[in-house]
Structures are given as structure tokens and as C-alpha cells.
Gaussian input, Z-matrix of N, CA and C with variables (Angstrom, degrees):
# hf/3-21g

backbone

0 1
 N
 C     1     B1
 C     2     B2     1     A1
 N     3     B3     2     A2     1     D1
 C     4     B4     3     A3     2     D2
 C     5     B5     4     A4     3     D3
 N     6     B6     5     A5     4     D4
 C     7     B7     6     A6     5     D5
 C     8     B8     7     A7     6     D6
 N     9     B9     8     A8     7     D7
 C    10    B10     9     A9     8     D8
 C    11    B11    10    A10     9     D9
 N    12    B12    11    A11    10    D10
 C    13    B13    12    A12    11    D11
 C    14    B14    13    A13    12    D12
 N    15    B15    14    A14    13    D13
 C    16    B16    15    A15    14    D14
 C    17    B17    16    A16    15    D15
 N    18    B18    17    A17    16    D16
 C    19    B19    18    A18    17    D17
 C    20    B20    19    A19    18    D18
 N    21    B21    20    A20    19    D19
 C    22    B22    21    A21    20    D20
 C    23    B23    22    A22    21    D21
 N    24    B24    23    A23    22    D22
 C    25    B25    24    A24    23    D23
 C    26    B26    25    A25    24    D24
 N    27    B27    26    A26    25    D25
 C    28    B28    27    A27    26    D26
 C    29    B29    28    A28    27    D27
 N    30    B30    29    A29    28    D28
 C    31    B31    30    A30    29    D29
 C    32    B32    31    A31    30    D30
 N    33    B33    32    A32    31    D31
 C    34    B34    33    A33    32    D32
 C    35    B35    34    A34    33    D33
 N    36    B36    35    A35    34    D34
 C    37    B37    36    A36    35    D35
 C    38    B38    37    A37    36    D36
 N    39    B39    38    A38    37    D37
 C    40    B40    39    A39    38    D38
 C    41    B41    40    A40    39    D39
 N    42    B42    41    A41    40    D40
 C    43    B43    42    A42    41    D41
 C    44    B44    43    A43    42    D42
 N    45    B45    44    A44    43    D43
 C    46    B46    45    A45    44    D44
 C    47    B47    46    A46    45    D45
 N    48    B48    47    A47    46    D46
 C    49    B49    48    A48    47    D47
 C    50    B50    49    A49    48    D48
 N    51    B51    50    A50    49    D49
 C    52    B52    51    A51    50    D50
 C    53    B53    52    A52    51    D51
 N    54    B54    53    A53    52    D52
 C    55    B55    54    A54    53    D53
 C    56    B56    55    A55    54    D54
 N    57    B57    56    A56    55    D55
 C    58    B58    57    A57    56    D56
 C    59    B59    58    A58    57    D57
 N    60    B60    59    A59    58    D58
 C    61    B61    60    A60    59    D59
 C    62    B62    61    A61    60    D60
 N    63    B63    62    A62    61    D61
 C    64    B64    63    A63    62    D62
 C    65    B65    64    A64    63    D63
 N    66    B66    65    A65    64    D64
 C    67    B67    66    A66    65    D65
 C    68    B68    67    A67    66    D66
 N    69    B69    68    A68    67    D67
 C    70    B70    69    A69    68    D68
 C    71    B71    70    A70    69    D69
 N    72    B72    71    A71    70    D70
 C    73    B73    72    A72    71    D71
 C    74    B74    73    A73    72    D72
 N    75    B75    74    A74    73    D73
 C    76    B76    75    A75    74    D74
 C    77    B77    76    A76    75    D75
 N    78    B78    77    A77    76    D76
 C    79    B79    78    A78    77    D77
 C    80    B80    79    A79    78    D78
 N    81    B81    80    A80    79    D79
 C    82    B82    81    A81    80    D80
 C    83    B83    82    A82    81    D81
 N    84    B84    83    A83    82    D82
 C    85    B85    84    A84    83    D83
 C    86    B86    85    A85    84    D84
 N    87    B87    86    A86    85    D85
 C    88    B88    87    A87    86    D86
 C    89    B89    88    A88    87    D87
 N    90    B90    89    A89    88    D88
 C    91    B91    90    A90    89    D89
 C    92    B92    91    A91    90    D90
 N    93    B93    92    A92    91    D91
 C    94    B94    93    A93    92    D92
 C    95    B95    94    A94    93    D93
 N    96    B96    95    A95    94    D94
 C    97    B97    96    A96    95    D95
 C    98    B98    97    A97    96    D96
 N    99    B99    98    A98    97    D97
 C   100   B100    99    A99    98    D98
 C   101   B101   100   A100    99    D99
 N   102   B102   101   A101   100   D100
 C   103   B103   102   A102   101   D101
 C   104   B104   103   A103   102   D102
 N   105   B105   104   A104   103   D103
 C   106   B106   105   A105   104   D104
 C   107   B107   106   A106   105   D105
 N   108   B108   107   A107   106   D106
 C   109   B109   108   A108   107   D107
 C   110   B110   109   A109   108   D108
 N   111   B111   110   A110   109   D109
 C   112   B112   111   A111   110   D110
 C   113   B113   112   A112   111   D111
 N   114   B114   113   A113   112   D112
 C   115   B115   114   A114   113   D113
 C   116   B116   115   A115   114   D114
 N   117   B117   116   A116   115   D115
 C   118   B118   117   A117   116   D116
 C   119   B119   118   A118   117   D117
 N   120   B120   119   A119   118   D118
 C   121   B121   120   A120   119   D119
 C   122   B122   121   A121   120   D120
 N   123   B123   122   A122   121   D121
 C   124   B124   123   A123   122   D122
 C   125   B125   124   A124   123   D123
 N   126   B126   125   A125   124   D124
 C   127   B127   126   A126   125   D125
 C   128   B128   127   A127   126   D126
 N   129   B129   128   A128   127   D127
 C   130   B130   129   A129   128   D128
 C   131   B131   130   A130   129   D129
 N   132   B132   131   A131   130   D130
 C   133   B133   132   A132   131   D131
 C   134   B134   133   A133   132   D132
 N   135   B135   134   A134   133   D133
 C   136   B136   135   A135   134   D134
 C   137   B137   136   A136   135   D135
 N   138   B138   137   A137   136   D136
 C   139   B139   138   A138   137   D137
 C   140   B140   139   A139   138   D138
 N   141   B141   140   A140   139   D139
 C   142   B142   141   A141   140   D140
 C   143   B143   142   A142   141   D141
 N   144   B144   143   A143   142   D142
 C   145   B145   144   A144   143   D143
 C   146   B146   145   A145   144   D144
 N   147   B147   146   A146   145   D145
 C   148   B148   147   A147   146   D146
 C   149   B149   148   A148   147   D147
 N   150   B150   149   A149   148   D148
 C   151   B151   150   A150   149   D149
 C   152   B152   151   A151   150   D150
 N   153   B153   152   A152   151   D151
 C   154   B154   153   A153   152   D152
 C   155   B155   154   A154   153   D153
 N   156   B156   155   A155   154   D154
 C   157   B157   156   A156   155   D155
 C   158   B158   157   A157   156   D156
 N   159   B159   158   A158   157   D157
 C   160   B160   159   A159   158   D158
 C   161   B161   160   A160   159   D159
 N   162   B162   161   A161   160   D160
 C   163   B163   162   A162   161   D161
 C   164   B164   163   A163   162   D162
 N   165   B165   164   A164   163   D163
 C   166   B166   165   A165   164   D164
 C   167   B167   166   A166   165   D165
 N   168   B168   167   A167   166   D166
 C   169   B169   168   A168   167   D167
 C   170   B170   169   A169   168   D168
 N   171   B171   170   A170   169   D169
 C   172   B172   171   A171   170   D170
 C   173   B173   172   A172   171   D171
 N   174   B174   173   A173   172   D172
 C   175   B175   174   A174   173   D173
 C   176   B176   175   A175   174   D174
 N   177   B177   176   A176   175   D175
 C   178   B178   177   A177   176   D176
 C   179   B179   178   A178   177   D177
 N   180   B180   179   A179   178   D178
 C   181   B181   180   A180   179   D179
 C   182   B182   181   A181   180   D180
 N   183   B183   182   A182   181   D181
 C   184   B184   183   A183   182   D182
 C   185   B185   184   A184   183   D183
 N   186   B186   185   A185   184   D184
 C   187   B187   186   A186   185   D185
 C   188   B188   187   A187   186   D186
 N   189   B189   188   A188   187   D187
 C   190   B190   189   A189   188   D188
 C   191   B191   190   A190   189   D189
 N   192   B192   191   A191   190   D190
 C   193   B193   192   A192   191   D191
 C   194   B194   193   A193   192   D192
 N   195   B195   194   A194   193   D193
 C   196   B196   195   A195   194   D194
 C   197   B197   196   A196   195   D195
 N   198   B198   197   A197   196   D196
 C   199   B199   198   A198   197   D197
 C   200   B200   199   A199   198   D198
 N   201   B201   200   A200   199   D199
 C   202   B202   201   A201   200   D200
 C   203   B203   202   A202   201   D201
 N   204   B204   203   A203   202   D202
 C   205   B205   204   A204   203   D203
 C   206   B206   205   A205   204   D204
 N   207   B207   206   A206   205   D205
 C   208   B208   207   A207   206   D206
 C   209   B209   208   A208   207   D207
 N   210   B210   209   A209   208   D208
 C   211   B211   210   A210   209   D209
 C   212   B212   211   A211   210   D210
 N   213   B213   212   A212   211   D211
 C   214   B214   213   A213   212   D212
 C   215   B215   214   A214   213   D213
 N   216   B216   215   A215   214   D214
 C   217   B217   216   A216   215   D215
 C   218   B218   217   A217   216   D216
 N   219   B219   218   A218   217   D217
 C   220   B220   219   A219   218   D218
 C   221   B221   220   A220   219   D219

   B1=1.4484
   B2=1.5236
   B3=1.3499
   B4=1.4866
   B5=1.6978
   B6=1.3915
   B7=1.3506
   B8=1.6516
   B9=1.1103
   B10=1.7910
   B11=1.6579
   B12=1.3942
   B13=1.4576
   B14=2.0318
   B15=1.4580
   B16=1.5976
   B17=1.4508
   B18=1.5089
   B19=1.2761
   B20=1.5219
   B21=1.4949
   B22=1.4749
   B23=1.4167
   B24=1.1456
   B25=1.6052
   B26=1.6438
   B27=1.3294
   B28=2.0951
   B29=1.4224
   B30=1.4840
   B31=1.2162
   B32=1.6776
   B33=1.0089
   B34=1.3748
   B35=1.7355
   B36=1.3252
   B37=1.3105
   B38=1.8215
   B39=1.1523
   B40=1.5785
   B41=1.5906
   B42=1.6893
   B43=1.6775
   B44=1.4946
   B45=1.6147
   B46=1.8329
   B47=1.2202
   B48=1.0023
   B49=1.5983
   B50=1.7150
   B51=1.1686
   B52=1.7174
   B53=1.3308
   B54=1.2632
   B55=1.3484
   B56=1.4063
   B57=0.9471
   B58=1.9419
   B59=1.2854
   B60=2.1583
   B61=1.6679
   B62=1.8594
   B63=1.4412
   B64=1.5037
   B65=1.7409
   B66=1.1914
   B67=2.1022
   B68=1.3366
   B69=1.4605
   B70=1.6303
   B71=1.2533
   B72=1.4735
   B73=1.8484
   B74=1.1852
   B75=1.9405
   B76=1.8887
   B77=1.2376
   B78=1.5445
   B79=2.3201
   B80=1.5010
   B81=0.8687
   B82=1.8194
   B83=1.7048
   B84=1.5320
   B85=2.0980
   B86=1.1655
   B87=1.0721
   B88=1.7629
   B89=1.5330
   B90=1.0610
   B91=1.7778
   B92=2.2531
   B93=0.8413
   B94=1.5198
   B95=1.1613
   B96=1.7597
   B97=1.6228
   B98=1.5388
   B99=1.0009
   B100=1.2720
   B101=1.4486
   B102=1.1715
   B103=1.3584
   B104=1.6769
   B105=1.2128
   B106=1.5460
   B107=1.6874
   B108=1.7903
   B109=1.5259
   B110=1.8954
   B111=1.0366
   B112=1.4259
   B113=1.7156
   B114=1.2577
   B115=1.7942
   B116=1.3597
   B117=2.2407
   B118=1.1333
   B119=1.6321
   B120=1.4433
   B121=1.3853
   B122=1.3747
   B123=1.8419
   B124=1.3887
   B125=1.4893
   B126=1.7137
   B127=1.4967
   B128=1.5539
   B129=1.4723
   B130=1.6143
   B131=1.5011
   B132=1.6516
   B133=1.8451
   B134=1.5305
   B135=1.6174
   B136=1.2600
   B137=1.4795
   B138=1.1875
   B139=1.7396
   B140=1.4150
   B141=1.3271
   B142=1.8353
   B143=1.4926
   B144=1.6311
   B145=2.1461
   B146=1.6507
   B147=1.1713
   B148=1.8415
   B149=1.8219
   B150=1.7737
   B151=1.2678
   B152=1.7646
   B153=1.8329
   B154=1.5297
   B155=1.4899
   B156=1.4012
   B157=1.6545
   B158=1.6996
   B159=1.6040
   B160=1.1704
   B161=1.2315
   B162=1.0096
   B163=1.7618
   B164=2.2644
   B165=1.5282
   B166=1.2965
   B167=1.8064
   B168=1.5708
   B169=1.5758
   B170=1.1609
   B171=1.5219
   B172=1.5895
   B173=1.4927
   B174=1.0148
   B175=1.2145
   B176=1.3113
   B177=1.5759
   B178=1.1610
   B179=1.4065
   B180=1.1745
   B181=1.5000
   B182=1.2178
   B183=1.8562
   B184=1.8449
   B185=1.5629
   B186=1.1787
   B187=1.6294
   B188=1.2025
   B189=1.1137
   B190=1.4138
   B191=1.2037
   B192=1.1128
   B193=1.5875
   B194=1.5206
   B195=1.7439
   B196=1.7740
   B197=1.3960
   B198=1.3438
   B199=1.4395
   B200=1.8195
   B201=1.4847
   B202=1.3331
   B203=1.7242
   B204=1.5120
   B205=1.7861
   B206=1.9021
   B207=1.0646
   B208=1.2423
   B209=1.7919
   B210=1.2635
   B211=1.8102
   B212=1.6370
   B213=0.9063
   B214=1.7121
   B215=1.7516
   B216=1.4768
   B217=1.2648
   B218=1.9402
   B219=1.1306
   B220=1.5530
   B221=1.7315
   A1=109.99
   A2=114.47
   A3=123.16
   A4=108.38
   A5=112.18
   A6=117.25
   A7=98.93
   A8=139.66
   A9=125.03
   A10=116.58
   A11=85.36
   A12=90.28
   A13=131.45
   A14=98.39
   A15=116.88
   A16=99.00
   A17=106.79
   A18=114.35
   A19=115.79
   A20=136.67
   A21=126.66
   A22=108.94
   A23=102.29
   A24=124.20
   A25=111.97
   A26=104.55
   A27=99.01
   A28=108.37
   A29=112.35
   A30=93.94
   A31=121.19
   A32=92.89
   A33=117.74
   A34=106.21
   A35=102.10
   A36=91.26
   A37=110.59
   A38=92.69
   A39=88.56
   A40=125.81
   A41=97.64
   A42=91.55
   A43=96.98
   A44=103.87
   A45=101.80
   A46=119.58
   A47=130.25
   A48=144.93
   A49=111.13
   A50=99.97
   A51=112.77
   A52=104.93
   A53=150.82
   A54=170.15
   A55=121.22
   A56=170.94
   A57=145.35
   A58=107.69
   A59=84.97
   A60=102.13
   A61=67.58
   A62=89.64
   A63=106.56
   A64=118.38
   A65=89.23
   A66=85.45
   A67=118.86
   A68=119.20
   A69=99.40
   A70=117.68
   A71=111.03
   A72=101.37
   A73=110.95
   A74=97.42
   A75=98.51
   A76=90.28
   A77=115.50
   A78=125.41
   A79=84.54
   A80=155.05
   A81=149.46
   A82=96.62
   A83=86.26
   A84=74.87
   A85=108.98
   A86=143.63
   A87=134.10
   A88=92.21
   A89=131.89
   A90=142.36
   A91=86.56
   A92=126.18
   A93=128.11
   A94=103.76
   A95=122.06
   A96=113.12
   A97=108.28
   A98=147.29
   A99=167.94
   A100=90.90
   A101=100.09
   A102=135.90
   A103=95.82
   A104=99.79
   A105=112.44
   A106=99.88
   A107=108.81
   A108=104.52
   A109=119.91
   A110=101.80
   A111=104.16
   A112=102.97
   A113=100.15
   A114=104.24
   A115=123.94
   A116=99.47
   A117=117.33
   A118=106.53
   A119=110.74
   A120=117.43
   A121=97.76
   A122=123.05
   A123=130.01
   A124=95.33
   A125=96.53
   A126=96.34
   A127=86.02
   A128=101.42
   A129=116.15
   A130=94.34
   A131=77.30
   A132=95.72
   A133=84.17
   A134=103.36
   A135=110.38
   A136=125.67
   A137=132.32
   A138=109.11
   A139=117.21
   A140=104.20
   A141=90.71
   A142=119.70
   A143=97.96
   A144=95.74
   A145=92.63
   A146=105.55
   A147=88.46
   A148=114.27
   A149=101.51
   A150=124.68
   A151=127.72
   A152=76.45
   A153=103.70
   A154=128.98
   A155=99.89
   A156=118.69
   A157=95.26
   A158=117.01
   A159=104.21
   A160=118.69
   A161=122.60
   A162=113.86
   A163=100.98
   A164=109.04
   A165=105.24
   A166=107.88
   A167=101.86
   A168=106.99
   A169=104.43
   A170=114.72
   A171=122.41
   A172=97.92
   A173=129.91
   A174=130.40
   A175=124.88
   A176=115.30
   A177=119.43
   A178=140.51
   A179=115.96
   A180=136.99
   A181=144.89
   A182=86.14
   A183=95.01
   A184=131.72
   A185=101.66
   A186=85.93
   A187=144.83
   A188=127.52
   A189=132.36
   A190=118.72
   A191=118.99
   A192=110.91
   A193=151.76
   A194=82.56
   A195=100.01
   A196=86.58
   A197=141.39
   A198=123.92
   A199=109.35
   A200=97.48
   A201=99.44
   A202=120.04
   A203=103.43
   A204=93.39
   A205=122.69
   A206=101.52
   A207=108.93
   A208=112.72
   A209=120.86
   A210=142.25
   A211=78.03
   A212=142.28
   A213=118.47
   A214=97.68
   A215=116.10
   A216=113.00
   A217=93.44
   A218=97.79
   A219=103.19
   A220=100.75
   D1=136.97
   D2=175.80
   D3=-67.79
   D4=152.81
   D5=-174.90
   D6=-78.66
   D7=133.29
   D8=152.77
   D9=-92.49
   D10=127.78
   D11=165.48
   D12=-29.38
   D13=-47.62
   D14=178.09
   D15=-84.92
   D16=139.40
   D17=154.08
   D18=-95.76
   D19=-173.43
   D20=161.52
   D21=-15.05
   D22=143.38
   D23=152.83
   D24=-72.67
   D25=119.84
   D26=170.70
   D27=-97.96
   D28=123.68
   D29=173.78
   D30=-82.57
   D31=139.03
   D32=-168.73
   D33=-112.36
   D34=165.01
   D35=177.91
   D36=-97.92
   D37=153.96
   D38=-169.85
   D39=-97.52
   D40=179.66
   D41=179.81
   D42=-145.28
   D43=145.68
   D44=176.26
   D45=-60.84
   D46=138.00
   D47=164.81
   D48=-133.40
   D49=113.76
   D50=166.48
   D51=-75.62
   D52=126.57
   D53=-179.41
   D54=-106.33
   D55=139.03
   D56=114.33
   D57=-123.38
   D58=129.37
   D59=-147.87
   D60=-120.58
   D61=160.13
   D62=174.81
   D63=-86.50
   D64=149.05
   D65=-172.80
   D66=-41.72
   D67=-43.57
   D68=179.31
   D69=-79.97
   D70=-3.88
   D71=-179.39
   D72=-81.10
   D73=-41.46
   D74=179.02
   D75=-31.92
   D76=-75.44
   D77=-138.94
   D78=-55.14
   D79=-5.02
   D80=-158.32
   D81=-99.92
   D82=-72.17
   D83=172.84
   D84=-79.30
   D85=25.72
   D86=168.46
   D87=-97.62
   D88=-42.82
   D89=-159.99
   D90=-98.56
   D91=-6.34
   D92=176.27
   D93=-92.68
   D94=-53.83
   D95=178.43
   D96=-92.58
   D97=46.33
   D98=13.43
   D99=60.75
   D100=-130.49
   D101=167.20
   D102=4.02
   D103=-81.75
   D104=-144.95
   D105=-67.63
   D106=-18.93
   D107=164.85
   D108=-67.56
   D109=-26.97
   D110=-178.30
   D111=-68.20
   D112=-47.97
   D113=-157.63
   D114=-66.65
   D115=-15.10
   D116=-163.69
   D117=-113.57
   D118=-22.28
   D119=159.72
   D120=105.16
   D121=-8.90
   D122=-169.29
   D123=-86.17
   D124=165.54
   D125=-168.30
   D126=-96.86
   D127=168.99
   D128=-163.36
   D129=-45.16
   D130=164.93
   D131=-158.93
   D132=-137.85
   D133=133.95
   D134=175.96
   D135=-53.35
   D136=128.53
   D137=176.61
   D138=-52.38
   D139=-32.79
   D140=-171.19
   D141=-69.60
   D142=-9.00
   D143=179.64
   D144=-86.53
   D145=2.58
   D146=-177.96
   D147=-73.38
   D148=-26.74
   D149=-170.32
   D150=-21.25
   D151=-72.69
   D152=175.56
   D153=-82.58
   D154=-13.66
   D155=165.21
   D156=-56.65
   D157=-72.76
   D158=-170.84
   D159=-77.08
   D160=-29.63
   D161=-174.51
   D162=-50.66
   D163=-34.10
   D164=-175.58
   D165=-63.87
   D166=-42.76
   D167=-177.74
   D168=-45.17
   D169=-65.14
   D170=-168.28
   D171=-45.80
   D172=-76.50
   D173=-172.46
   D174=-25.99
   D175=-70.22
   D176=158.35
   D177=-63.77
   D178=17.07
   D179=144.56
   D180=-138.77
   D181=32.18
   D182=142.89
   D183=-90.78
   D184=114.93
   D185=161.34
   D186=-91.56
   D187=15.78
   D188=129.39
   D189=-50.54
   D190=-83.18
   D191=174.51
   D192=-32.35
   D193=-25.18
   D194=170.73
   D195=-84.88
   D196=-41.47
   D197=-145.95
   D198=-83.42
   D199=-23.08
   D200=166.51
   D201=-85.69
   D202=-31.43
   D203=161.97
   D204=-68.72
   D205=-25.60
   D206=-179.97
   D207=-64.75
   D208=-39.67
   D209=-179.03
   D210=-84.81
   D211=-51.36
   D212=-147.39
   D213=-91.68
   D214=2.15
   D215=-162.96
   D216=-108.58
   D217=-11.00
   D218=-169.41
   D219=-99.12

């Protein structure tokens, strides 16, 4: 089995976000929470809670971005 980036989804409470993702990205996270329902044992998981899961990953593993928050914080 491949490692995934996401672990569980927490539900959290949510907030609206209007989005527009292009057709093959939608089928990408539709075939991602897919995936990530099998690996996690949870029953399907909407694509759109996958969103902010990754936008945080990405985030927190850029380093650029820390290296420029880190100088702009000093």
C-alpha cells in the first residue's frame, strides 16, 4: 500500500468556501477520498473536506514559506 499524504479527516466544524476546481482535478480528489476511505477504514469522505486538510499540508511543508515567515517574524 502507498503511503498518503492525509491522515483521517477530523471533523471539525466548518466554514463556506466557494472553490472552482477544473474537471480533472475535481476526478483527482474524488479518486483521493476514494482512496484515502479505504486506507483509513472511514466511510467515504466528502472531497471537499479533503481541501483544507491539504492546503494545511502544503503549507506546512514548504520551506520557502516558513523561511520567509520565519525573517518576516523577526
Amino acid at each position: 500500500m502507498a503511503k498518503l499524504k492525509l491522515g483521517a479527516i477530523a471533523d471539525d466544524k466548518p466554514i463556506k468556501v466557494t472553490v472552482e476546481l477544473p474537471g480533472p482535478l475535481l476526478r483527482d480528489l474524488v479518486a483521493y477520498a476514494e482512496v484515502l476511505a479505504r486506507e483509513t477504514g472511514q466511510s467515504a469522505t466528502d472531497p471537499a473536506k479533503l481541501i483544507a486538510p491539504m492546503i494545511q499540508r502544503f503549507i506546512a511543508t514548504d520551506r520557502g514559506f516558513a523561511r520567509l515567515r520565519r525573517s518576516s517574524q523577526q
